[in-house]
C-alpha positions as CSV (number, residue, x, y, z in Angstrom):
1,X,131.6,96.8,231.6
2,X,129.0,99.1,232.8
3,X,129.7,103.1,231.5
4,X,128.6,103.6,235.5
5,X,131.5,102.1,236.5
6,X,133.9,104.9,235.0
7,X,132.1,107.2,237.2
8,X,134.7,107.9,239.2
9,X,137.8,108.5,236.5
10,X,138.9,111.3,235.1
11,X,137.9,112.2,231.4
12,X,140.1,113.5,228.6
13,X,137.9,115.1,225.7
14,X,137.4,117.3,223.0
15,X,135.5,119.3,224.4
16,X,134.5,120.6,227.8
17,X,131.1,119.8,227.6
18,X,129.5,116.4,227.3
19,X,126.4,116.9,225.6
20,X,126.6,116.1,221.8
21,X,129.9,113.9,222.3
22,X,130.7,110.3,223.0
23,X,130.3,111.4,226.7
24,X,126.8,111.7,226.3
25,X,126.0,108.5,226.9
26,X,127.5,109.3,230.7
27,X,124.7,111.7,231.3
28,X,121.8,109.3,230.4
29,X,123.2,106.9,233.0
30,X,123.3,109.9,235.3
31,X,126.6,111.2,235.7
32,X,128.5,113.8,234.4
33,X,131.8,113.3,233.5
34,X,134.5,114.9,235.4
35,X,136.7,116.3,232.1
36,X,139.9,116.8,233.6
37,X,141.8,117.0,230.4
38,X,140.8,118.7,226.8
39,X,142.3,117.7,223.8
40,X,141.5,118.0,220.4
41,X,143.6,115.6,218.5
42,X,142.8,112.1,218.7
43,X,146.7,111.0,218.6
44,X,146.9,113.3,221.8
45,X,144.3,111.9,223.8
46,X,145.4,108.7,223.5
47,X,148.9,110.1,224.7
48,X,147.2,111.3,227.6
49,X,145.5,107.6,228.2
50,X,148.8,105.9,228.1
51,X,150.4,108.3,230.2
52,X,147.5,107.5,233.2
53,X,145.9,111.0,232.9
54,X,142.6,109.8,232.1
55,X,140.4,107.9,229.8
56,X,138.6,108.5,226.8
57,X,135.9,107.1,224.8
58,X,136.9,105.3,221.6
59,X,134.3,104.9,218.5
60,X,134.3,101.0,217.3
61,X,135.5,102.7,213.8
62,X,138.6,103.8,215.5
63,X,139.5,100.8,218.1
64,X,141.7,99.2,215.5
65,X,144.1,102.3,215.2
66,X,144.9,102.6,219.2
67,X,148.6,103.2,220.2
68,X,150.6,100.1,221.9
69,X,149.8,100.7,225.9
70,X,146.4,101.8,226.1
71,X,143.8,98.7,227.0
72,X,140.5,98.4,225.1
73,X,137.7,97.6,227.3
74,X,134.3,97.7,225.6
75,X,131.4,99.6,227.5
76,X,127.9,98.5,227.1
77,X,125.2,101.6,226.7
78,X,122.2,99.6,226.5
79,X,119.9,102.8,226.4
80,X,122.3,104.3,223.0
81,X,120.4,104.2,220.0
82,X,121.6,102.3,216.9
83,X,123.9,104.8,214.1
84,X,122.1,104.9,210.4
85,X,124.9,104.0,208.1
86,X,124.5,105.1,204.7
87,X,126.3,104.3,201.6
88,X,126.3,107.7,199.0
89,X,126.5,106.4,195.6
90,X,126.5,108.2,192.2
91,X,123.1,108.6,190.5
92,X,123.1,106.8,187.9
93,X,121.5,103.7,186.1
94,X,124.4,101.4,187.4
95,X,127.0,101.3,189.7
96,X,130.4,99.8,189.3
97,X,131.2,96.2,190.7
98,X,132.8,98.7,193.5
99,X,129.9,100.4,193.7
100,X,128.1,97.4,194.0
101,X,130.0,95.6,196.6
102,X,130.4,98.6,199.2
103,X,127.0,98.5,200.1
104,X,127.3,94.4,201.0
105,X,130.7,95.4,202.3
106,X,128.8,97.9,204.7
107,X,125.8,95.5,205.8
108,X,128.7,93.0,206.7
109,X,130.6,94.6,208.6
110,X,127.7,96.0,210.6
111,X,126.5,92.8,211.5
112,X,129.2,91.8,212.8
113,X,128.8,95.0,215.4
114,X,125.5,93.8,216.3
115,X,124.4,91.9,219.5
């Protein structure tokens, strides 16, 4: 789905503004979102969701931990551009076989995100 095709729905957010937020990505495809609900907690908004008030954007990271009720429908934002992902480790002359594997773990698992 196109983000333009939300256009029309009201928003529930953090925050009343959409510059800086996942909302952002409205305004580069030239609308501003009409925020008819703020909520600060995550667990709330997606109260607010199931209960028809609105929708809300939902970061890849947290798709897996929606609530039963609310539908997942990925939106395509073409003109986003692609999140640095860094792994901090300690400084040091070796890493643990943890240490070692998070990094793979990482570059897998972002592959898997890409198109």
């Amino acid at each position: 789905m196109r983000l333009p095709r939300l256009a029309d729905e009201d928003w529930v957010s953090r925050s009343r503004r959409s510059e800086g937020t996942l909302l952002d990505a409205a305004l580069r495809h030239g609308f501003q979102p009409r925020i008819a609900h703020v909520v600060a907690e995550w667990t709330a908004r997606q109260g607010y969701v199931a209960a028809g008030l609105g929708v809300t954007p939902v970061p890849a990271l947290a798709a897996e931990a929606v609530r039963p009720g609310i539908a997942l429908v990925p939106v395509r934002d073409e003109a986003a551009a692609a999140r640095a992902v860094y792994a901090a480790t300690p400084r040091g002359p070796s890493l643990t076989p943890a240490g070692t594997a998070f990094p793979a773990a990482l570059r897998t698992s972002a592959a898997a995100f890409s198109p």
